[in-house]
C-alpha positions in Angstrom: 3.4 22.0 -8.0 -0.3 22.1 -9.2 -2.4 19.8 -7.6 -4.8 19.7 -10.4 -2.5 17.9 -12.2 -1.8 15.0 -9.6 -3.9 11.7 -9.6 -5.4 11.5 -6.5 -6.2 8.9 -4.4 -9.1 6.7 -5.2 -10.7 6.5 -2.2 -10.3 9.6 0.0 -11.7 9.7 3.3 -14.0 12.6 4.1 -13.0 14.7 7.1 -13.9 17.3 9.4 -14.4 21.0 8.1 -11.2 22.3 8.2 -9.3 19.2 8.9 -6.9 18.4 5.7 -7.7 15.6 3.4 -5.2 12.9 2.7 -4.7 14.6 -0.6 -3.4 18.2 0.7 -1.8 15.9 3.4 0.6 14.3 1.1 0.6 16.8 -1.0 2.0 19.1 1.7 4.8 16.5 2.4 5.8 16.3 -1.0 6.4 20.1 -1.4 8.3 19.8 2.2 10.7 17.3 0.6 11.3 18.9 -2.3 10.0 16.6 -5.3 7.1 16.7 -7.5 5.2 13.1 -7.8 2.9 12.4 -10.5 0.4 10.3 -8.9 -0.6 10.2 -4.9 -1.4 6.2 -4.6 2.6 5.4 -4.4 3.5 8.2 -1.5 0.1 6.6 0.2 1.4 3.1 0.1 5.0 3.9 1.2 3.3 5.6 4.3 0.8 3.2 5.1 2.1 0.5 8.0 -0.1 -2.9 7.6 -2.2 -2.5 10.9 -3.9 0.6 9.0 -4.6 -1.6 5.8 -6.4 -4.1 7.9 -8.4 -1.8 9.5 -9.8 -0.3 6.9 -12.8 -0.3 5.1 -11.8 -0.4 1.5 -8.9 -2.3 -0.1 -5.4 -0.2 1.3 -1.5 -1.5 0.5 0.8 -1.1 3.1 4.1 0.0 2.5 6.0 -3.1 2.5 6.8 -4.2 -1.2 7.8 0.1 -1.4 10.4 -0.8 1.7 12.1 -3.5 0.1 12.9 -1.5 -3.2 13.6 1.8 -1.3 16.3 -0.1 0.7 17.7 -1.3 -2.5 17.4 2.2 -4.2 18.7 3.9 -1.2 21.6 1.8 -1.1 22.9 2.3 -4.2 22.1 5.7 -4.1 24.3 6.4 -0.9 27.4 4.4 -2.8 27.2 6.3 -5.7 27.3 9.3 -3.6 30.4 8.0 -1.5 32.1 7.1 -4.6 32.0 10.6 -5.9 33.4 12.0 -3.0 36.1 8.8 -1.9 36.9 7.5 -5.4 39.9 5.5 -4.3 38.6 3.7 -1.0 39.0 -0.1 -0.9 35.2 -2.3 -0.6 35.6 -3.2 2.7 35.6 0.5 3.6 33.3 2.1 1.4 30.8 -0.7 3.3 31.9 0.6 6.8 31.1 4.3 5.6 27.4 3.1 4.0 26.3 1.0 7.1 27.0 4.1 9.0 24.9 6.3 6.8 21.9 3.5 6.2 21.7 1.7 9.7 18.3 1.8 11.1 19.0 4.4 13.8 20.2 6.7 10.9 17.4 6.6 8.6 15.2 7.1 11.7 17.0 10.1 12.6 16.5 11.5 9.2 12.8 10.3 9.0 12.4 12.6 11.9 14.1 15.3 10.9 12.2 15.3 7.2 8.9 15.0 9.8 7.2 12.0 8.1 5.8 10.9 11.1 2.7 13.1 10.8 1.7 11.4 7.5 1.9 7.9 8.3 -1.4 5.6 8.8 -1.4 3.4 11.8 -4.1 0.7 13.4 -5.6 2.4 16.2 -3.4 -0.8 18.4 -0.4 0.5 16.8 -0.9 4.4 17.3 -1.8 3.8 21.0 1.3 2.1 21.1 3.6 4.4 20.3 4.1 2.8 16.5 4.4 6.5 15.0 7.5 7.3 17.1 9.3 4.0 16.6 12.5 4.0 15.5 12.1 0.6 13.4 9.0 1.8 11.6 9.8 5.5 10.6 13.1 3.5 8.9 10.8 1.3 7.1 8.7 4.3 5.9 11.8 5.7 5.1 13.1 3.4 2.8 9.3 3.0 0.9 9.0 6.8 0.6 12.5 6.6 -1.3 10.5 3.3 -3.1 7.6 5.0 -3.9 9.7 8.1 -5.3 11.9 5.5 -7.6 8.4 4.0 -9.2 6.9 7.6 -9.4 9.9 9.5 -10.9 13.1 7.1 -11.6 16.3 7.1 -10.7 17.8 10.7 -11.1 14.7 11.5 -8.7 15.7 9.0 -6.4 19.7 10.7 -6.0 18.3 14.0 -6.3 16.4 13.1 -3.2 19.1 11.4 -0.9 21.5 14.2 -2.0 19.0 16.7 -0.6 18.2 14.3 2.3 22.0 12.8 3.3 23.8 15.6 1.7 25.2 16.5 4.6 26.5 13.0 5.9 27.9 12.0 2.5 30.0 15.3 2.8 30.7 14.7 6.4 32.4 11.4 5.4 33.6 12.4 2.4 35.9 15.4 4.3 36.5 13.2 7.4 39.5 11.3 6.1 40.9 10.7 9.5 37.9 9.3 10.9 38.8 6.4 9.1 42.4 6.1 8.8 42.2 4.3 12.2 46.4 3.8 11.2 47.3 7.2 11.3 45.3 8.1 14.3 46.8 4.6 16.4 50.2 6.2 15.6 49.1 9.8 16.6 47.8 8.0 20.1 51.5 6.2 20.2 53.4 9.3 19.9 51.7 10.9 22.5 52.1 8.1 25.0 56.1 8.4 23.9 55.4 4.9 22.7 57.0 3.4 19.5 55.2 3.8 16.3 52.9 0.3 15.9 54.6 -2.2 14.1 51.6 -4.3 11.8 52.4 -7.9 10.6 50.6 -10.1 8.4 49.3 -13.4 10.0 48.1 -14.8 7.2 46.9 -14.7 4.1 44.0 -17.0 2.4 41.7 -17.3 -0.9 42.5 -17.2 -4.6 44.8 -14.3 -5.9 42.0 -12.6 -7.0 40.3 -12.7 -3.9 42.7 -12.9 -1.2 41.8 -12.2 2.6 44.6 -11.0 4.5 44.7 -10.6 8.4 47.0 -8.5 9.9 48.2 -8.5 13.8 49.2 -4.9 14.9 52.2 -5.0 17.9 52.3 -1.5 20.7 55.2 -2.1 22.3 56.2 -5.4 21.0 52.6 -6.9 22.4 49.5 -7.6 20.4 47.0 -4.9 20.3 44.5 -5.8 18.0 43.6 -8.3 14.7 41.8 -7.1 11.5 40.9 -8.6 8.0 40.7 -7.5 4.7 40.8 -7.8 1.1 43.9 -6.1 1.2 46.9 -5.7 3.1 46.1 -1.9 3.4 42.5 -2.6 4.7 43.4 -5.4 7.2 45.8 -3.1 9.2 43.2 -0.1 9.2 41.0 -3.1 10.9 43.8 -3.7 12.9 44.3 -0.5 14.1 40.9 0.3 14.5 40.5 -3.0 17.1 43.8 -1.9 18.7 41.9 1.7 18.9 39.4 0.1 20.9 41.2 -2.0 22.9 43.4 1.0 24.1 39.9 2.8 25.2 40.2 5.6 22.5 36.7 5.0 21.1 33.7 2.3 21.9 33.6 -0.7 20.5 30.7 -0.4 17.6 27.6 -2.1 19.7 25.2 -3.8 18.2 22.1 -0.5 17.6 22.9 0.5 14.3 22.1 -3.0 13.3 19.1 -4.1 15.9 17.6 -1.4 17.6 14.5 -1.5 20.1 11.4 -1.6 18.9 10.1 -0.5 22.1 
C-alpha cells in the first residue's frame, strides 16, 4: 500500500514528535486487516463514536450512518458465507447459525481480536469511562468499519473481508453438523439413559400452504419434553428437540447476552 496514493484526511491534528498522526494511524490498521482503502475520511468516520465529534474543534462524523450499513453488509455477507458451506439448511436454521455469528458479544469479540480499539476517538467523558473497552461500542465500530469498507471498495471487498475476519466461525459451523441436529443428539442422550428413542408429534399446523408453521411436541418416555415451531415439519422437531435438550439439563438455555449485553 503506498500512502502517497491515499486521500488523507482533511483536517489532521498535529501531534507530538514521534507520536503517529491519524493518517499512519489508520493507515497502520488498514494494513493490519488486510485491505487497501482509497480514501482515509470513511475508516475515520466508522471509528469515530459521537462524543468525539462534539468535542471537537472542526466539523467530525461519527460513525453512525457507517453502523447501520455495515450491519446490513455484514449480514448478508455472513449468509452468503453460510450458504456456501450449508446449502440445503431450512430459514429458520440458517437464522439460528447467523445470530450466533453477528450477536453483539461476537462482533465484540472479533473487534478485539482484530484490535480496533486503539483507533477509535472518544469524548474525554467517554474514554474515562471505559467507552473504548465496551462491548456495545467496539460492535458498533465493528459493523461501520465493514460500512466504511463497502462505500470505499464494494462488495467483493466487503466478503473478502468477513472471510478473512469470520473465516473461522463460518467453517466452524459449517463442519459442526451435529451442533445443530439437536434430533440426533436428543436420541444419542435417550440411548444412553436406556430410554426409548423420542417419539415427535405434530400439534398443529397453521398459515397458508405456502407458508405453513408447524409446531411439533416431542414425547421421552411417553411424557412431553419439549415444544418447537417451524416452517417445516423437519425444523419444528429440531426446535423440539433442542427445548427437550434443555429441559433435560444437556445444554443452557440461550440467555438473553447475545442479544442485550451490558453496557457497563
Amino acid at each position: 500500500m503506498n500512502s502517497d496514493e491515499v486521500e488523507p484526511l482533511e483536517h489532521d491534528i498535529v501531534e507530538a514528535p514521534g507520536v503517529p498522526t491519524r493518517d499512519e494511524e489508520l493507515l497502520k490498521l488498514a494494513q493490519r486487516l488486510g485491505y487497501t482503502l482509497d480514501t482515509l475520511p470513511s475508516l475515520d468516520k466508522a471509528l469515530t463514536h459521537a462524543s468525539s465529534a462534539c468535542q471537537s474543534e472542526v466539523p467530525v462524523e461519527d460513525y453512525e450512518s457507517l453502523e447501520f450499513l455495515g450491519d446490513a453488509a455484514l449480514g448478508l455477507a455472513v449468509a452468503h458465507g453460510l450458504f456456501e458451506r450449508l446449502p440445503d439448511r431450512s430459514p429458520g436454521e440458517y437464522s439460528r447459525l447467523r445470530a450466533g455469528l453477528v450477536n453483539r458479544r461476537s462482533l465484540a469479540r472479533m473487534a478485539q481480536q482484530l484490535d480496533i480499539a486503539p483507533a477509535i476517538r472518544l469524548g474525554r467523558g467517554e474514554e474515562l469511562s471505559g467507552g473504548r473497552e465496551r462491548s456495545s461500542l467496539l460492535a458498533d465500530c465493528l459493523e461501520a468499519l465493514i460500512g466504511a469498507i463497502y462505500t470505499d471498495r464494494g462488495w467483493d471487498e466487503v466478503r473478502e473481508f468477513v472471510e478473512h475476519a469470520f473465516g473461522e466461525d463460518l467453517d466452524r459451523a459449517g463442519k459442526s453438523d451435529k451442533l445443530w441436529d439437536y434430533k440426533s443428539r436428543l436420541q444419542h442422550y435417550c440411548q444412553a439413559q436406556h430410554m426409548p428413542l423420542p417419539n415427535f408429534v405434530v400439534v398443529t399446523s397453521r398459515g397458508p400452504d405456502h407458508h405453513k408453521v408447524f409446531e411439533v411436541e416431542v414425547l421421552l418416555q411417553g411424557k412431553p419434553a419439549g415444544r418447537g415451531c417451524g416452517l417445516s415439519k423437519k425444523e419444528a422437531e429440531q426446535n423440539a428437540a433442542r427445548a427437550a435438550l434443555e429441559n433435560e439439563g444437556q445444554f443452557p438455555k440461550e440467555d438473553s447476552e447475545s442479544e442485550t449485553l451490558s453496557e457497563s
